[in-house]
C-alpha positions in Angstrom: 16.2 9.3 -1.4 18.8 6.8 -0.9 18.5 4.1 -3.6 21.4 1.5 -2.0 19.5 -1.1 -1.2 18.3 -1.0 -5.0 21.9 -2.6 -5.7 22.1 -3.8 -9.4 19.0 -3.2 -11.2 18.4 -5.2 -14.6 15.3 -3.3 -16.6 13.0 -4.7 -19.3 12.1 -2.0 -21.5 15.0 0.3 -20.8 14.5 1.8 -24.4 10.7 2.9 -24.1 9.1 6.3 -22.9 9.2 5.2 -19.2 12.3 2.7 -19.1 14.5 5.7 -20.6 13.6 8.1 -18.0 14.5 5.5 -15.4 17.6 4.8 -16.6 18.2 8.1 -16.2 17.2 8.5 -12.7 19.2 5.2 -11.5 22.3 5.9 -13.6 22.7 9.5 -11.9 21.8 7.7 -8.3 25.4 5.4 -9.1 23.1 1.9 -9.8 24.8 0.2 -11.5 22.3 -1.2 -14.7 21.6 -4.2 -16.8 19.5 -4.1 -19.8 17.2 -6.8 -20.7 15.9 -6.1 -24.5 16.4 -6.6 -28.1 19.0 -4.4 -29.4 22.3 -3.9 -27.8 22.9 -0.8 -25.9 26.1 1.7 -26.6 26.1 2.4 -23.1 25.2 -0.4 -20.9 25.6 -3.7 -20.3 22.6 -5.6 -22.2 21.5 -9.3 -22.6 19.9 -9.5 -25.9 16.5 -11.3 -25.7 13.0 -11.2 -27.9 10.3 -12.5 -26.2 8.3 -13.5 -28.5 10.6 -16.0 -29.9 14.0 -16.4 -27.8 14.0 -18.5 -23.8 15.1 -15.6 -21.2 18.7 -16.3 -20.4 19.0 -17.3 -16.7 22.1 -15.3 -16.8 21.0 -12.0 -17.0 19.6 -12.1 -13.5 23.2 -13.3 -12.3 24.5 -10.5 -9.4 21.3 -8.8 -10.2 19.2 -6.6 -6.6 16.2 -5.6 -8.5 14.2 -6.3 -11.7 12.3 -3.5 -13.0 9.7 -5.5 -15.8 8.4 -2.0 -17.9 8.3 -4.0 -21.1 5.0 -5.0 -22.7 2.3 -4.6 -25.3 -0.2 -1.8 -24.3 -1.3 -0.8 -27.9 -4.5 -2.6 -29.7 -4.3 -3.1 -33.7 -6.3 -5.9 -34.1 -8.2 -7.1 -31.4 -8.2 -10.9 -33.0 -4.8 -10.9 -33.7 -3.5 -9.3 -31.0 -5.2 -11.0 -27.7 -2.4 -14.1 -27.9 0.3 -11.5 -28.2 -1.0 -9.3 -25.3 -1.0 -12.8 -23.1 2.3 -13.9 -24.2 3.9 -10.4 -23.8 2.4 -9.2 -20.9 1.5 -12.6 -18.8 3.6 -15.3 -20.1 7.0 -13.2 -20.0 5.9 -11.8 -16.6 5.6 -15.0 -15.2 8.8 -16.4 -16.7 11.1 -13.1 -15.5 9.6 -13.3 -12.2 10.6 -17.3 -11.8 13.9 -16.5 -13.1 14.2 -13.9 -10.6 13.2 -15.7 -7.6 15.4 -18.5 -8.9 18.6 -16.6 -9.2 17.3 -15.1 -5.3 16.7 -11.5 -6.6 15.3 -9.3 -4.3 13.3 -6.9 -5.4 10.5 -7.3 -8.4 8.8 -4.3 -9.8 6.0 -4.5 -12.4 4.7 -1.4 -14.4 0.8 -2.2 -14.3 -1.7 -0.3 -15.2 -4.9 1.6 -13.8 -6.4 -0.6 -16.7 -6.0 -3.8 -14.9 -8.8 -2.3 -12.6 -11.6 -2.6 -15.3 -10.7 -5.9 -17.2 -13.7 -5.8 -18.9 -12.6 -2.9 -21.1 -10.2 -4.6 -23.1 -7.5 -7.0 -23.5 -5.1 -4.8 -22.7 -6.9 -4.3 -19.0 -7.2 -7.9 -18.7 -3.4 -9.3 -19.7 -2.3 -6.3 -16.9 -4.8 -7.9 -14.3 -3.9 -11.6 -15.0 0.0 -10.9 -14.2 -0.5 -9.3 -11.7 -2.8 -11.9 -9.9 0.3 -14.1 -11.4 3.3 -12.4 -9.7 1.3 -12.0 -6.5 1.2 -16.0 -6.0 4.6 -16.1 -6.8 5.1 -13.8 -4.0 3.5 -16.0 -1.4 5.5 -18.8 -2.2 9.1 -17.2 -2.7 11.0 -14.7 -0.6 11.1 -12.4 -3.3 10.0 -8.9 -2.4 7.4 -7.9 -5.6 5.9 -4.5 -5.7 2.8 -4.0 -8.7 2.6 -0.7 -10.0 -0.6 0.7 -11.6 -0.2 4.0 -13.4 -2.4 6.3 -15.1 -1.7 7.9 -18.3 1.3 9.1 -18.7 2.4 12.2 -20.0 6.4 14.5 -20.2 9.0 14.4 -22.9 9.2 12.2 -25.4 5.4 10.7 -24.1 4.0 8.6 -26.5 0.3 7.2 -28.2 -2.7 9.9 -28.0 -1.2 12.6 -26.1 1.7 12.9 -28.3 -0.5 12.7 -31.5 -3.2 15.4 -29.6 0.0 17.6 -29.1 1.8 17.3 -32.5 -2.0 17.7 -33.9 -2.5 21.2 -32.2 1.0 22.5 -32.7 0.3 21.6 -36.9 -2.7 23.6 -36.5 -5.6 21.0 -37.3 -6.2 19.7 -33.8 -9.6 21.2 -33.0 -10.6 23.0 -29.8 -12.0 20.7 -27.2 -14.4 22.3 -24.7 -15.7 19.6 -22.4 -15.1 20.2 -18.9 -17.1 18.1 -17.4 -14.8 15.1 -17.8 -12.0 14.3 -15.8 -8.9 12.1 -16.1 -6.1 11.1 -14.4 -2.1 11.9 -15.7 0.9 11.9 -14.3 4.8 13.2 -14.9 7.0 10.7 -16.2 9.2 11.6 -14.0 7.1 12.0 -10.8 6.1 7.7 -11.7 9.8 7.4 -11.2 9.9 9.1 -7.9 6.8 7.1 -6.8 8.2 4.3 -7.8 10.8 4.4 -5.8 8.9 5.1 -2.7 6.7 2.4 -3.4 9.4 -0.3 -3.5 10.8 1.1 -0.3 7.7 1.9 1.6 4.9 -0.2 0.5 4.8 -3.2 2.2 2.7 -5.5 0.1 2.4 -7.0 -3.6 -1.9 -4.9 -3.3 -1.4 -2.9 -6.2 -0.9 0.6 -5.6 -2.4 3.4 -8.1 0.1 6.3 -9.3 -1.4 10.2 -10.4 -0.5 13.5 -9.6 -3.8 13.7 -7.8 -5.7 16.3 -10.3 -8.3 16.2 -13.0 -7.9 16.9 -16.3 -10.9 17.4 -18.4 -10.5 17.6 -22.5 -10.5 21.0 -22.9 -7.6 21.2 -20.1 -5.9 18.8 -21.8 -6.2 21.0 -25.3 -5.3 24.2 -23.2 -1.8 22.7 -21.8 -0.6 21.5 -25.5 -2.4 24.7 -26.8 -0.4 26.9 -24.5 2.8 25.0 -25.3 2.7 25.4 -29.3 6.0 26.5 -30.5 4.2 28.6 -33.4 1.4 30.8 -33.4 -2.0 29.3 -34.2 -3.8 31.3 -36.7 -6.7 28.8 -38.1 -8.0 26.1 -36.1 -10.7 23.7 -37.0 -14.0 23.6 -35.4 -14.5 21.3 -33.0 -17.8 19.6 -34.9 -14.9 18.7 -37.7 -14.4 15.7 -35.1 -18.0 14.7 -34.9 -18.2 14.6 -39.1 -14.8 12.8 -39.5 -15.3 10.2 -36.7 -18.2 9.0 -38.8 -16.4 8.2 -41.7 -13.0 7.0 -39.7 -14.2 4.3 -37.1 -10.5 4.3 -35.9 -11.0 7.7 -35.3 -13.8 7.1 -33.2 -12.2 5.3 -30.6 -9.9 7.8 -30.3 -11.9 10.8 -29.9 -14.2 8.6 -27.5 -11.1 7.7 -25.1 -10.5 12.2 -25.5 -13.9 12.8 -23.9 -14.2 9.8 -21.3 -13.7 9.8 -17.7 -10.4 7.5 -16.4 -10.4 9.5 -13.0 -8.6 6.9 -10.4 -8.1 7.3 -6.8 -5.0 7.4 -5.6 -5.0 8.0 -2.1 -2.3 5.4 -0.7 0.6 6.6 -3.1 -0.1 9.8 -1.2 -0.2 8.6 2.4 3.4 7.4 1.5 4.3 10.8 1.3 4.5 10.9 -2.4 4.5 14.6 -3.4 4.3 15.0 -7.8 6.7 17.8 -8.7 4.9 18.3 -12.2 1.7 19.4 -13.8 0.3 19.0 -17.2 1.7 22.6 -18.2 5.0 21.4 -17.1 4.7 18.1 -19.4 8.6 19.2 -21.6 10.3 19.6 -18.3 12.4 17.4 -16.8 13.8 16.8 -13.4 16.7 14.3 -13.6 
């Protein structure tokens, strides 16, 4: 795909598990990049900005095509402390990058939502995701900014980050139970097939609707075991019982949660990204390759 009309692209979150594999992907498609973050990059050009305490600099969006917004709070510690920093980081910033955008006459505004956004009762994670977005689209109506809302599932490939990564280091150590419910089913995709949709997305979907991104399968737990399982670097020789869950999440609430979010269903349509012609190069087994 020809990414021209991309032109100079400044990216929140350029360090994270999803913001490093697109600066990969637009570096090796000759867009030129700006870094909006924290700590200086070695590489690119980067304004230096925390947004929890500094103003966003109006001149990072100077010569800047397209804003890619991937940065944000997505994990829950304390659920008291941490609903004004979810609003602030993932509403409040939103807002302000998008009106800096449109004032500097960007063209292109891409937020990294979440298939979370669709339930906002779930949690405040859910519901900061859903109030941007409602955000950003009234900005849209009222600007001639071109804003395209992302909503992905979770997220797996190299580097990937939160459950998946701690499920996958847990099996190769060799205390990671065996999980044998299939009657679940959840929804993943590649990091590097988001990228790719992504990119059709801001090219081919004409509105600021939020469009879902998976690789159009269903995972159930015990697939999910099987891939990391089958990917172990070392030879498994003892593995816990799966009840050893059951016993420990009594005495570990934090545990709980976790275990509960390994058996649930997050199965999400995703039907449109599809009809675009969107076609996921990766499976779960494939979750250490790469493409670009």
């Amino acid at each position: 795909m020809n990414n021209n009309f991309l032109g100079t692209c400044l990216i929140t979150g350029g360090t994270g598990f999803v913001g490093q594999r697109l600066v990969a992907y637009l570096s090796k498609e000759g867009n030129k990049i700006k870094l909006l973050q924290r700590k200086e990059s070695e590489v690119f050009e980067t304004i230096t900005c925390n947004f929890l305490i500094d103003n966003i600099p109006s001149e990072a969006f100077q010569g800047v095509d397209t804003v890619f917004h991937l940065a944000g709070e997505a994990y829950i510690k304390n659920k008291e402390v941490d609903e004004k920093k979810f609003i602030e980081l993932n509403v409040e910033t939103t807002k302000q990058l998008a009106k800096k955008a449109i004032d500097n006459k960007v063209k292109n505004f891409i937020f990294l939502s979440s298939v979370k956004a669709q339930d906002i009762s779930q949690d405040i994670y859910g519901k900061s995701k859903r109030l941007a977005e409602i955000e950003l689209q009234k900005m849209e109506s009222e600007s001639n900014i071109a804003i395209k809302i992302v909503r992905s599932c979770l997220i797996y490939g190299p580097n990937m980050k939160g459950n998946l990564m701690q499920m996958s280091q847990g099996i190769k150590q060799g205390w990671f139970p065996p999980l044998t419910k299939r009657t679940n089913k959840k929804s993943l995709v590649h990091v590097d097939d988001l990228i790719k949709a992504i990119m059709i997305i801001i090219e081919l979907h004409p509105s600021t609707v939020p469009i879902v991104v998976t690789d159009g399968n269903a995972y159930s737990s015990k697939d999910l075991y099987m891939s990391f399982y089958r990917k172990a670097q070392r030879r498994i020789s003892f593995r816990l019982p799966e009840i050893t869950f059951n016993i420990a999440s009594s005495l570990l609430p934090g545990l709980r949660d976790k275990i509960d979010k390994l058996y649930s269903d997050e199965f999400y349509n995703s039907k449109e990204i599809f009809s675009l012609g969107f076609k996921p190069e990766f499976s779960l087994d494939d979750f250490n390759e790469e493409s670009f």
